[in-house]
C-alpha positions as CSV (number, residue, x, y, z in Angstrom):
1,X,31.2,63.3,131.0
2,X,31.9,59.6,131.5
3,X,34.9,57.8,130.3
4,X,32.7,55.9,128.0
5,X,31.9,59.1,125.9
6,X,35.4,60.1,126.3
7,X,36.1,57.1,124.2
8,X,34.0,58.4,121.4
9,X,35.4,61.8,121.0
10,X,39.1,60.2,120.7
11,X,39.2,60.7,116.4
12,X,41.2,57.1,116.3
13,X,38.6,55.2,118.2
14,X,35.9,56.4,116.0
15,X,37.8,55.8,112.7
16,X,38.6,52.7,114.2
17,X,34.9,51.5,115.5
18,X,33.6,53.0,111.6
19,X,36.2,50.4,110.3
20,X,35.1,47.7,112.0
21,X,31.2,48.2,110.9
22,X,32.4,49.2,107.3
23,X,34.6,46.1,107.4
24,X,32.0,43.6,109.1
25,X,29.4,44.7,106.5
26,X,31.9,44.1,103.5
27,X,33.0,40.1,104.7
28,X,29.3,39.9,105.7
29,X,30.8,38.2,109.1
30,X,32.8,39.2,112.0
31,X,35.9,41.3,110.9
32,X,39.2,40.1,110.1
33,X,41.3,42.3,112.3
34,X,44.2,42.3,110.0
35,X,42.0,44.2,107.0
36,X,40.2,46.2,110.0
37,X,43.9,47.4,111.1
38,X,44.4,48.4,107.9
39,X,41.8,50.3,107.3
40,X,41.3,51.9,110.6
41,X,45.0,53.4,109.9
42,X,43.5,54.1,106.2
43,X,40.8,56.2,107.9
44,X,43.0,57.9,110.5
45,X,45.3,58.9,108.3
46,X,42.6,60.8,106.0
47,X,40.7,62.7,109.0
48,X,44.3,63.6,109.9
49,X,45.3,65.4,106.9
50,X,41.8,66.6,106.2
51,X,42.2,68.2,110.2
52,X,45.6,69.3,109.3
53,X,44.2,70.7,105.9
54,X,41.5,72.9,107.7
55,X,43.5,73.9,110.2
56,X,45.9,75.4,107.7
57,X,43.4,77.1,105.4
58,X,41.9,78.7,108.7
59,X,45.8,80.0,109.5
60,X,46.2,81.2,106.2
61,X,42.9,83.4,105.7
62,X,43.4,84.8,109.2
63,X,46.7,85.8,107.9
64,X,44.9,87.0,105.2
65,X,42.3,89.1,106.9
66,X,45.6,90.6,108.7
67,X,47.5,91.3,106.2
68,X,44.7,94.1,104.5
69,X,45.5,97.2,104.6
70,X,43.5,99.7,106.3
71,X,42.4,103.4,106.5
72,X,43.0,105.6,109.2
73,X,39.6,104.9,110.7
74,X,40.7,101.2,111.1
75,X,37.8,99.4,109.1
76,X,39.8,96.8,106.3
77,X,39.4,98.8,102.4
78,X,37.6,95.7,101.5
79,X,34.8,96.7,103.7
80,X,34.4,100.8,102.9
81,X,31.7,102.0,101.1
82,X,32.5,104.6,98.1
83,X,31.3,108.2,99.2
């Protein structure tokens, strides 16, 4: 992969590049980089704690699925079938 497409996978240079269009299209001219800081952070900040957020809620339902008590062929209770 070239370090141009390296570029695009970074999550801050791709919050930062949607900021710039989103705040180009708003002022209808080029950017003022002070309100395309701004909301570039803005952006980052949300995928952060949306990455965070998933991240988490994938932790806690592997706990979960750990934490289920089994019988002594080893298959989770929530999967047996009544015999």
């Amino acid at each position: 992969m070239t370090a141009a497409h390296d570029i695009w996978d970074d999550l801050f240079h791709g919050v930062a590049f949607a900021a710039f269009i989103e705040q180009a299209i708003i002022e209808q001219a080029p950017p003022n980089p002070e309100a395309t800081r701004q909301r570039a952070f803005r952006y980052y900040e949300q995928a952060l704690a949306e990455k965070h957020r998933r991240a988490a809620d994938a932790t806690t339902a592997s706990d979960a699925s750990l934490s289920q008590p089994t019988p002594d062929n080893g298959t989770p209770t929530s999967h047996r079938v009544a015999g």
